[in-house]
Backbone bond lengths (Angstrom), bond angles and torsions (degrees), N, CA, C in turn:
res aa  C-N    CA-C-N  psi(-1)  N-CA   C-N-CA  omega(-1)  CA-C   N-CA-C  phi
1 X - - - 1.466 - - 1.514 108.06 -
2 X 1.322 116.78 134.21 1.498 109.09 179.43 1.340 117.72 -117.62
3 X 1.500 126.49 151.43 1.397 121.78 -127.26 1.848 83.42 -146.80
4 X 0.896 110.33 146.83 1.518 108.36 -175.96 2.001 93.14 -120.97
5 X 1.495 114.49 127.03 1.274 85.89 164.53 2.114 92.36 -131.83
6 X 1.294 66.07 149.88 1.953 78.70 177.73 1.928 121.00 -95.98
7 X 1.248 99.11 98.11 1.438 113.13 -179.46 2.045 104.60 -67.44
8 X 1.128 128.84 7.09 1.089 108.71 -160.10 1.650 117.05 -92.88
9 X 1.393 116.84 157.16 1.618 105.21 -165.22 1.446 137.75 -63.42
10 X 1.190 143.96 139.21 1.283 151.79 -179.04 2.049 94.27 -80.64
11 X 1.614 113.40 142.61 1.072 114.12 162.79 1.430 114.13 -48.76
12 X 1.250 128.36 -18.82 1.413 128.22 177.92 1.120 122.28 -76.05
13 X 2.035 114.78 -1.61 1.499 118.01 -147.59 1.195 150.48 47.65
14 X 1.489 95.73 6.54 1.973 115.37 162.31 1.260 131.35 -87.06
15 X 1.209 134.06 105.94 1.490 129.33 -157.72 1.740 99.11 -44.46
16 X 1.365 101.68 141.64 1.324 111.85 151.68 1.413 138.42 -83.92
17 X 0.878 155.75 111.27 1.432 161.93 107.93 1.195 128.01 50.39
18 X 1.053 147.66 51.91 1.880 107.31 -163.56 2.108 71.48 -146.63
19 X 1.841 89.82 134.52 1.647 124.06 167.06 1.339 96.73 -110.89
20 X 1.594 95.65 129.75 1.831 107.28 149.25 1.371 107.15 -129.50
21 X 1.575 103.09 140.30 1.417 122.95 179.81 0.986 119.81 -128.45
22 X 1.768 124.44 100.68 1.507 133.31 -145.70 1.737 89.06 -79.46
23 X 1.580 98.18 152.19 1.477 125.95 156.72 1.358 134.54 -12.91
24 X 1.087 149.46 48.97 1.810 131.92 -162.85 1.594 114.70 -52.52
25 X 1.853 79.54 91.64 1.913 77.18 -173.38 1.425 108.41 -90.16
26 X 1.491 116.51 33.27 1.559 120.48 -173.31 2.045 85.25 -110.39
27 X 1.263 116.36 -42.28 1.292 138.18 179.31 1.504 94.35 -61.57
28 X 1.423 126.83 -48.11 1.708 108.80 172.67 1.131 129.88 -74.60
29 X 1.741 115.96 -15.90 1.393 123.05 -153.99 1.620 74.16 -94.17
30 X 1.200 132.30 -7.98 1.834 111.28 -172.86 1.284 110.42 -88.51
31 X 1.828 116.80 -40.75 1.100 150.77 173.58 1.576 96.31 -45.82
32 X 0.899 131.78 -47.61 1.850 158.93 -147.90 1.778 97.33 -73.68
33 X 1.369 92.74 -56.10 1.586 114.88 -148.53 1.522 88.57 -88.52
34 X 1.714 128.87 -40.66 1.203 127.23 -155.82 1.749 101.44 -78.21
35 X 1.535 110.12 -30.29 1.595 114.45 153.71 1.192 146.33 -38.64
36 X 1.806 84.33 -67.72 1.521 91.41 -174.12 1.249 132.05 -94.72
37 X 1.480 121.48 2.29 1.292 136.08 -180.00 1.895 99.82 -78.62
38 X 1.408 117.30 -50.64 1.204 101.93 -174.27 1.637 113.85 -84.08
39 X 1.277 118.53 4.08 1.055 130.29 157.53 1.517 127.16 -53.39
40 X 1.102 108.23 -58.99 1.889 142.19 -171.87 1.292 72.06 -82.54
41 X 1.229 155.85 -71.54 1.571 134.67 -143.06 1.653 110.57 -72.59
42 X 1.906 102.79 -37.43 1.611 95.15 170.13 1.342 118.09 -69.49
43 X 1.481 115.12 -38.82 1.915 107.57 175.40 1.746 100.72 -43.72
44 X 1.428 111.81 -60.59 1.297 94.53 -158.89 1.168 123.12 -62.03
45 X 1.611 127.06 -27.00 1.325 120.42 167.92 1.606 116.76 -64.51
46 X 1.420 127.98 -35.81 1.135 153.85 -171.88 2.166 89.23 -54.47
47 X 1.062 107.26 -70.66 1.539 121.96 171.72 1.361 109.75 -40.40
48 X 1.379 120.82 -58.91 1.585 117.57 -176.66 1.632 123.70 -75.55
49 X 1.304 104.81 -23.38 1.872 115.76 169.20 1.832 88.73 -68.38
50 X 1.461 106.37 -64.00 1.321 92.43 -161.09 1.763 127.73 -70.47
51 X 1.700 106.93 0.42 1.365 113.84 155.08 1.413 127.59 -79.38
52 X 1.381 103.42 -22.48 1.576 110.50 142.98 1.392 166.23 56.71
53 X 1.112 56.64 -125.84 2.199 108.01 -161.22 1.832 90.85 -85.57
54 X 1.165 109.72 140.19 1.790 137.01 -179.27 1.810 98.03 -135.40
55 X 1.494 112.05 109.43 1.291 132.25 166.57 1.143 110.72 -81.03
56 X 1.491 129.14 -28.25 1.268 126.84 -175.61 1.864 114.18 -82.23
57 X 1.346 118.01 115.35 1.169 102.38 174.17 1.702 134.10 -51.76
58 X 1.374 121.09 138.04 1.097 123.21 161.74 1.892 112.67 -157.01
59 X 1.595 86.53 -159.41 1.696 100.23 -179.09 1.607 105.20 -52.59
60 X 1.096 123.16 -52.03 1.117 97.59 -171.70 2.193 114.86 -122.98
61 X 1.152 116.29 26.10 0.873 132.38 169.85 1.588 111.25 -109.69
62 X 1.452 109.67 160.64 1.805 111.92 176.18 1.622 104.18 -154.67
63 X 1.258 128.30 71.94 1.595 138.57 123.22 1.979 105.77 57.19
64 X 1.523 99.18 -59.60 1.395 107.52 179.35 1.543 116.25 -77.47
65 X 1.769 102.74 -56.09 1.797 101.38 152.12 1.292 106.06 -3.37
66 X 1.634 88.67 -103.46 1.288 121.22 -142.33 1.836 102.28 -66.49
67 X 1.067 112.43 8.62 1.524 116.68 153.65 1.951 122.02 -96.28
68 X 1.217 75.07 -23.37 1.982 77.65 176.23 1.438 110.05 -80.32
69 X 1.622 105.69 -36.83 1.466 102.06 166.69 1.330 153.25 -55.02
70 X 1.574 79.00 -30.19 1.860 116.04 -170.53 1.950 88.96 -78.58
71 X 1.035 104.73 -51.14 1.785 104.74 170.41 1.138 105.36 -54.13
72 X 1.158 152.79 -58.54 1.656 129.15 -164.77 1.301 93.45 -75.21
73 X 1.459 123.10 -60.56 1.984 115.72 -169.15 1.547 85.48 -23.34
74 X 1.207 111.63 -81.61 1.918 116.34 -165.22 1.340 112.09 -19.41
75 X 1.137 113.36 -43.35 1.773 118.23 -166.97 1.311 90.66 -88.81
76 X 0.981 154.58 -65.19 1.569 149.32 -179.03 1.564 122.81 -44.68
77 X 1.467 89.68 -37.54 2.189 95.48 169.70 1.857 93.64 -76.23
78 X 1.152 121.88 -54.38 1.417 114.29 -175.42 1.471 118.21 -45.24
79 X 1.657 131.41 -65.80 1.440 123.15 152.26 1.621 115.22 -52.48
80 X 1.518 145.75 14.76 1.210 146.06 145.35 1.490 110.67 -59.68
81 X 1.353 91.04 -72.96 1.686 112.50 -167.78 1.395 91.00 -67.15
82 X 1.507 157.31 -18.79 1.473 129.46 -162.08 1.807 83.99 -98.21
83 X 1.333 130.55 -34.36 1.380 126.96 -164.43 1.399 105.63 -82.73
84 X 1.403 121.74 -18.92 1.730 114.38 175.42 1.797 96.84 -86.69
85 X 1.524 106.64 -42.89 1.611 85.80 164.09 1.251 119.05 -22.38
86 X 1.675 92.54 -98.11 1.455 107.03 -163.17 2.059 121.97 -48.01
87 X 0.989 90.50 2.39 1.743 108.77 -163.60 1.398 100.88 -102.24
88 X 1.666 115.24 -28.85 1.283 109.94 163.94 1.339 129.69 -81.10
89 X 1.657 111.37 -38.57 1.688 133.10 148.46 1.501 108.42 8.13
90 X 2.396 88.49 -72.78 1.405 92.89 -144.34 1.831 105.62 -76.34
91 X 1.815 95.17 -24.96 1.523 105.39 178.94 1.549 109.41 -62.40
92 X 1.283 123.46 -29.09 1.809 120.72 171.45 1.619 106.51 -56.80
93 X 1.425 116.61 -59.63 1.460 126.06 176.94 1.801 115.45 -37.37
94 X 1.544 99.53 -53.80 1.664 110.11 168.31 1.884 121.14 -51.59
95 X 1.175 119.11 -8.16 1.125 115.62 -167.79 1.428 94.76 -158.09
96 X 1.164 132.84 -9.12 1.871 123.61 164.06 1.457 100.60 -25.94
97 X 1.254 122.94 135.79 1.480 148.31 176.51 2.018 95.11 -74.91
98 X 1.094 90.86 -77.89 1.978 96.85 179.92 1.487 119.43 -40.63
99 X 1.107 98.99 178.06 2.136 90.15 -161.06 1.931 78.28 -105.15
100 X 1.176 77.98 151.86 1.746 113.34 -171.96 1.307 122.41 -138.98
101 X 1.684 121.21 92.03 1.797 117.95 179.10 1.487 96.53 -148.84
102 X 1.387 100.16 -153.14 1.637 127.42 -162.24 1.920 80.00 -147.59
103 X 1.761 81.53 117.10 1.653 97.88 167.80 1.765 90.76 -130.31
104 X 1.181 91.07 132.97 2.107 118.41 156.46 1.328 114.36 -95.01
105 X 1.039 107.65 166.73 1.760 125.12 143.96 1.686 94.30 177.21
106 X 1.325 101.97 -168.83 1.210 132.63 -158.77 1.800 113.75 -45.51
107 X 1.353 108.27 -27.41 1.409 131.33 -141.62 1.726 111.29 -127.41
108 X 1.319 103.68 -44.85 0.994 116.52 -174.06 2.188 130.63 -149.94
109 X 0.922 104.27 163.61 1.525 109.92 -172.52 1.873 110.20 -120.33
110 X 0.965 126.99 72.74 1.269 137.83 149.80 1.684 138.89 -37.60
111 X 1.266 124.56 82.38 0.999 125.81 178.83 1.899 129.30 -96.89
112 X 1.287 102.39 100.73 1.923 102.78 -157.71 1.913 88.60 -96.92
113 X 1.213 117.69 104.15 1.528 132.07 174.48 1.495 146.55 -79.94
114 X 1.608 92.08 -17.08 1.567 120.60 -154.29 1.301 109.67 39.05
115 X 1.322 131.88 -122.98 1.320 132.69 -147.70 2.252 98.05 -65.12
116 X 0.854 87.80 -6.73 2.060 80.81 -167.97 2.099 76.67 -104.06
117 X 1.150 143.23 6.07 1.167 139.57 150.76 1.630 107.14 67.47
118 X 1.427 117.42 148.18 1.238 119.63 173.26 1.368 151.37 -73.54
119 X 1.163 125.24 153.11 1.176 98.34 -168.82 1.963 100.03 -156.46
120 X 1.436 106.74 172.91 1.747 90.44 -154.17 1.785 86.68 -144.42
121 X 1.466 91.85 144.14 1.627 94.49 175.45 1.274 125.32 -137.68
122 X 1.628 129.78 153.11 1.581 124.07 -155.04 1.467 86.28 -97.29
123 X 1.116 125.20 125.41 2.131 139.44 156.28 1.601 87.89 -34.81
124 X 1.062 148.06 -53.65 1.078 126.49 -110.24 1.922 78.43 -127.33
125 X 0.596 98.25 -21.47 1.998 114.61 -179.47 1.708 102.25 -78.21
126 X 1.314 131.63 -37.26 1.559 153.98 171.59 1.596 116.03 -61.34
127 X 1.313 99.40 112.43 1.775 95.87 160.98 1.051 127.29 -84.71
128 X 1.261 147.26 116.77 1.279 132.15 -159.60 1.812 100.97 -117.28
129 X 1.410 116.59 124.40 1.902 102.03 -167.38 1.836 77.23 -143.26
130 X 1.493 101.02 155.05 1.604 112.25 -165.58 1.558 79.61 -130.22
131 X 1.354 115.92 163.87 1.468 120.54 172.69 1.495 117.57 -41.63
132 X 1.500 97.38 -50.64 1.395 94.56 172.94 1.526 172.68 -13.34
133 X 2.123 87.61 -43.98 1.162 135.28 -151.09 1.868 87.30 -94.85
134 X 1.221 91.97 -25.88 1.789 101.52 -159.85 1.641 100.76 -72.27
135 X 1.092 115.95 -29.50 1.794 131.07 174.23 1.365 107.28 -52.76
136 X 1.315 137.41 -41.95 1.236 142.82 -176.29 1.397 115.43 -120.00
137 X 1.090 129.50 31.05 1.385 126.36 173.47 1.427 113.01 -144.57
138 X 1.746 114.74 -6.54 1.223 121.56 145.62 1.799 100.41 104.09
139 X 0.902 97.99 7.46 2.244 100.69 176.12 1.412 103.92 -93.78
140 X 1.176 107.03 158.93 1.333 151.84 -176.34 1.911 83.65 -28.71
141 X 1.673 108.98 110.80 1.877 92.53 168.11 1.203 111.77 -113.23
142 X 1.256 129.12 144.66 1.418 163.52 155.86 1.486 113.36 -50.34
143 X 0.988 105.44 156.12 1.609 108.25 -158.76 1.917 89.73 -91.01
144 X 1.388 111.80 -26.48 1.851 120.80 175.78 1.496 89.95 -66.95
145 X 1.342 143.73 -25.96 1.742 121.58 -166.60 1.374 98.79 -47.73
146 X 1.723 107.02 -56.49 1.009 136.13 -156.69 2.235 113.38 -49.82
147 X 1.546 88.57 -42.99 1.983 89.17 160.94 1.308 117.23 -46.44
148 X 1.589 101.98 138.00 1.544 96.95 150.66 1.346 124.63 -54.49
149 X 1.423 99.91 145.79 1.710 126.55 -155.34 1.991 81.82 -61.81
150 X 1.116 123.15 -65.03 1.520 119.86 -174.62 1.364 90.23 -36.25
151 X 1.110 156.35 -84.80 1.085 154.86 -93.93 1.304 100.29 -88.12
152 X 1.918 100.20 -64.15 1.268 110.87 -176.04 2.210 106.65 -50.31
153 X 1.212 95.17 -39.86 1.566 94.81 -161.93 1.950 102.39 -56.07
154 X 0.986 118.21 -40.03 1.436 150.16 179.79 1.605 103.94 -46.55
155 X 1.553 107.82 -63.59 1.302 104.35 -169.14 1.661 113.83 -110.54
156 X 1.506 120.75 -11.64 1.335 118.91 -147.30 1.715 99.94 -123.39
157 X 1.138 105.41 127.22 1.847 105.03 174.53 1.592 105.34 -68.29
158 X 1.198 116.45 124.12 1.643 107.90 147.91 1.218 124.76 -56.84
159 X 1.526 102.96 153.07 1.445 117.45 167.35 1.937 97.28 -50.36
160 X 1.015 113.85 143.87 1.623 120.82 169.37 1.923 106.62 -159.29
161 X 1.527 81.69 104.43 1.681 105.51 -159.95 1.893 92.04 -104.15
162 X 1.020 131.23 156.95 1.395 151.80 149.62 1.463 98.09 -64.63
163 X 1.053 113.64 129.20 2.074 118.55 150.97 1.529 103.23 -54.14
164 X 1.668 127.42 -47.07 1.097 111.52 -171.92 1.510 119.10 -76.89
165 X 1.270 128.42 -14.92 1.521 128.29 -172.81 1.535 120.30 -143.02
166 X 0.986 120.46 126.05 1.762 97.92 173.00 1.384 122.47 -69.52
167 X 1.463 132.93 64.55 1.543 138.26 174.37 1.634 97.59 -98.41
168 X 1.329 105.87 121.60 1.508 112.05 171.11 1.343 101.34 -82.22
169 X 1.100 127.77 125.15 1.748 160.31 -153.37 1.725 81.13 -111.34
170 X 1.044 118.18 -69.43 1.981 112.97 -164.12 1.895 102.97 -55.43
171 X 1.230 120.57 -20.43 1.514 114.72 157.74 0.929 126.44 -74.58
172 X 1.624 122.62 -34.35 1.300 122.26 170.84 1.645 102.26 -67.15
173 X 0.873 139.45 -43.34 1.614 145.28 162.01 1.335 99.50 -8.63
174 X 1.363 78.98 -92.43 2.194 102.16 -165.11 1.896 94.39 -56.90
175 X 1.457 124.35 -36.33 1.586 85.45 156.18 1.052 159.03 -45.23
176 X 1.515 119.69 -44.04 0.985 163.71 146.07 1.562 142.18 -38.23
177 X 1.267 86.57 -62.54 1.711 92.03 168.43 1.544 145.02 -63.53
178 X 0.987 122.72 147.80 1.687 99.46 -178.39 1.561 113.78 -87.88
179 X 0.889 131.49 151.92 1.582 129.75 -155.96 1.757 131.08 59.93
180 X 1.630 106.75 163.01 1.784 90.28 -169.04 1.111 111.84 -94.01
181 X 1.348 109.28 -174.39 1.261 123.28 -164.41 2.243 129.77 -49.03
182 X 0.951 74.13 -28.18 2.178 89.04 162.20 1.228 95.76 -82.50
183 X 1.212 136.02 -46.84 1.818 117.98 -172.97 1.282 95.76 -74.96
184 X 0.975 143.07 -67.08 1.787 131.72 -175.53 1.244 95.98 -41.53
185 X 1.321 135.89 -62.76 1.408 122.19 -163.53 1.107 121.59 -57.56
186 X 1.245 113.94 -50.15 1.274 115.16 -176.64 1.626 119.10 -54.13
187 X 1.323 97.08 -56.54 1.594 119.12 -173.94 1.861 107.62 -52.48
188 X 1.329 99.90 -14.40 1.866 104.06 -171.83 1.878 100.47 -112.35
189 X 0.887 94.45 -32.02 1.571 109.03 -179.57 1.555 118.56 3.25
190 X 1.804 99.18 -64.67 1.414 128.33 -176.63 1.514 119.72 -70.42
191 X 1.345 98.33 -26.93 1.579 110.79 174.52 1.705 104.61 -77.64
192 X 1.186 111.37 -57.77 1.301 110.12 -151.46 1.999 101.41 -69.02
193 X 1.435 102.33 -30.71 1.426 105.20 170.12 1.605 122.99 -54.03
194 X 1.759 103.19 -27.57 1.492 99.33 -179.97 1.779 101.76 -96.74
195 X 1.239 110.04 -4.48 1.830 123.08 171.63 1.897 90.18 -42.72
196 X 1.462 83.19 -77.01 1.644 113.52 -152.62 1.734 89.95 -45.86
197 X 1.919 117.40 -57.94 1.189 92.41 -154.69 1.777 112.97 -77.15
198 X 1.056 154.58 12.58 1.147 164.32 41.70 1.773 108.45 57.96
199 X 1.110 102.82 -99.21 1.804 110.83 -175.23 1.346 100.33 -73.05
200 X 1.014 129.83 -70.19 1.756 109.97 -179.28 1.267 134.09 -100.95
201 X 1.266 111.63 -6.47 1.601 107.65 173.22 1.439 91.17 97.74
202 X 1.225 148.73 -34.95 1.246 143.20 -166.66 1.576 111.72 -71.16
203 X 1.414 111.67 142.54 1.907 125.66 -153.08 1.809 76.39 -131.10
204 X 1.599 94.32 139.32 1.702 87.57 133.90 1.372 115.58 -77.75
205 X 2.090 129.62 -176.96 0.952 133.46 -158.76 1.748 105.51 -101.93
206 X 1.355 106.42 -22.41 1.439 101.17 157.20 1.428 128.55 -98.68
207 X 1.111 124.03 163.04 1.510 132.86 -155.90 1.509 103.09 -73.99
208 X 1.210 127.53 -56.39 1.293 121.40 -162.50 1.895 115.57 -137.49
209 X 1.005 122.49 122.31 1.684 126.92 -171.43 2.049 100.36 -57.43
210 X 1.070 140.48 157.26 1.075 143.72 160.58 1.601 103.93 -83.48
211 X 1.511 94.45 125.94 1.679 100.63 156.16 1.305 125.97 -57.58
């Protein structure tokens, strides 16, 4: 996975920060395919029930049938058409012409999507909580609290919630991103540590994450 980081100076003379982590448009084209294939398979059955179906009563047709039937076809073209949607979405994303990633730095969280569209976030607007956090604040703990904090920081995305909404942003991540979940982590690591000290004041207990 390749990770862009920007050494260049802050008016303060402190290097700045900033990770980009391009798109896995091999990760959409699967997403793409896992859609739209069973999609195209319900139209086509959806098409052949509804070639069918005889409204006109006779010997071997019945009016009410072939109306109860015609109601599910309906519901089956409806989850058709929403899964070739979204199946086309992810196949636009796989082949978008325009550049498409997840950029950080110090300040902010940048997400460039193409067709799922962009969208931009304040560091300081972000909760950022690692299993960890859950040990001392009394929620539901995970058997990961229990890792060393390196470890977790190393391999595991934090929760990264908006103040304004509960949308977990670190799922949209691992959707998104190209490579798994230790390469995102890792590769964000440094950012999300200056997230936390920023919005909550909260440090891990050692000084610095390993590259």
């Amino acid at each position: 996975m390749s990770t862009h980081d920007d050494k260049s100076l802050t008016p303060s003379g402190a290097p700045k920060l900033t990770i980009s982590i391009p798109v896995g448009r091999a990760k959409a084209l699967s997403k793409a395919t896992v859609l739209f294939l069973p999609g195209a398979l319900l139209g086509i059955v959806t098409g052949l029930i509804l070639a069918d179906l005889r409204f006109i009563p006779s010997g071997a047709s019945n009016r009410i049938v072939d109306y109860a039937v015609a109601a599910l076809a309906l519901g089956l073209a409806i989850i058709s058409i929403f899964l070739l949607i979204r199946g086309g979405t992810w196949l636009l994303l796989s082949l978008w012409p325009g550049h498409v990633g997840i950029h950080a730095d110090e300040h902010e969280l940048r997400l460039c999507l193409g067709p799922f569209k962009a969208r931009r976030f304040i560091a300081t607007e972000l909760r950022i909580t690692y299993p960890f956090d859950t040990i001392d604040n009394g929620d539901d703990v995970s058997f990961e609290a229990y890792l060393p904090e390196e470890v977790q920081i190393q391999t595991l995305l934090p929760a990264i919630i908006p103040h304004a909404s509960a949308e977990r942003l670190d799922r949209v991540l691992l959707q998104f991103a190209k490579g798994s979940e230790p390469q995102v982590a890792t590769a964000l690591s440094a950012v999300f540590m200056s997230w936390r000290m920023k919005g909550t004041g909260k440090v891990c207990r050692f000084s610095e994450p390993r590259p």
